[in-house]
N, C-alpha and C positions, 0 to 999 in steps of 0.2 A: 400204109393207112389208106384205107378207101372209103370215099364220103357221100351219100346218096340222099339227097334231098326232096322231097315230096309236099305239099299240101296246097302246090299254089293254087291258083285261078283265075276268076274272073268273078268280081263282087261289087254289089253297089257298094256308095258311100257309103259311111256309118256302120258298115257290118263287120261280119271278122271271119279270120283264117287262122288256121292254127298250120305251122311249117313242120315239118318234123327232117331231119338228119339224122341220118342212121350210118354210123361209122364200124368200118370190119378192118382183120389185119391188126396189126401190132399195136393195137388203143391201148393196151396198159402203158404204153408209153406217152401216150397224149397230153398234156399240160390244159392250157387256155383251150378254148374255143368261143366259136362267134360265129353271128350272122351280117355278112356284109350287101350291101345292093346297089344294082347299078341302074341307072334313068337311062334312054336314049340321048348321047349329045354329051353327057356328063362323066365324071370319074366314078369309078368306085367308093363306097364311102360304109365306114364302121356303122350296121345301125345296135350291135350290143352285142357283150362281151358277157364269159362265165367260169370264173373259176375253176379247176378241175375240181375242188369239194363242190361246187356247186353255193359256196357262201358270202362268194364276192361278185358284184355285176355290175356290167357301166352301162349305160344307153347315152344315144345321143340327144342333144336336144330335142329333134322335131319330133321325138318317138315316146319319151319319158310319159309317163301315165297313162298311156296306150297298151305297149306291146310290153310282154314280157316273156325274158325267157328263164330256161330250166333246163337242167339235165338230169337223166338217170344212168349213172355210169352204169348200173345193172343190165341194163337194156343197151349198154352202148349208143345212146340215142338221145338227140339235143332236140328241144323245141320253140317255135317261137311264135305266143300268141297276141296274135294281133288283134285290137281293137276300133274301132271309132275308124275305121279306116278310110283315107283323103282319096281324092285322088292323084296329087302329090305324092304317095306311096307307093303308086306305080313305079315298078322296076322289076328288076332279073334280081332274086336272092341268092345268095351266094351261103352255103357252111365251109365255113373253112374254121380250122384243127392246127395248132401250133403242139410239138412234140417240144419234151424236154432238153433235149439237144437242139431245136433249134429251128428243127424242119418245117417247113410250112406244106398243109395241104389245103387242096379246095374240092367244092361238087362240083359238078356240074352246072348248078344252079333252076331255079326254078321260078318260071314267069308269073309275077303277082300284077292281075288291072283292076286297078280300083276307078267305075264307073262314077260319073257324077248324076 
């Protein structure tokens, strides 16, 4: 499974991005997926999750009625839109794809700067 991530940027506050991952390679196998991000200085961190139907999601705290995401298994391709956006939300996003068996994959990742 190969994971390629797109829509980051550079945005003021209060605007929005939409991310998109676009996943190739053996996705009928794919289970979960999710968007994770990382700060400079800091760990890695879940910012939301998506059922492989697409009808279960988690978010984290600092993100819940802001971003959301979605997927269209047709298109092979997850998205995550973002709102109201801090600059706090600066980070490097991550898609990453857990397969039924177990495997984990990741993008690349893609630089999101939210200006003040």
């Amino acid at each position: 499974v190969q994971l390629v991530e797109s829509g980051g940027g550079l945005v003021q506050a209060g605007g929005s991005l939409r991310l998109s991952c676009a996943a190739s390679g053996s996705t009928f196998s794919i289970n979960t997926m999710g968007w994770y991000r990382q700060a400079p200085g800091k760990e890695r961190e879940l910012v939301a999750a998506i059922a492989s139907g697409g009808g279960s999601t988690n978010y984290a705290d600092a993100v819940k009625g802001r971003f959301t995401i979605s997927r269209d298994n047709a298109k092979n391709t997850m998205y995550l839109q973002m709102n109201s956006l801090k600059p706090e939300d600066t980070a490097v996003y991550y898609c990453n794809a857990v397969e039924s068996a177990g495997w984990v994959y990741w993008g690349q990742g893609t630089q999101v700067t939210v200006s003040s």
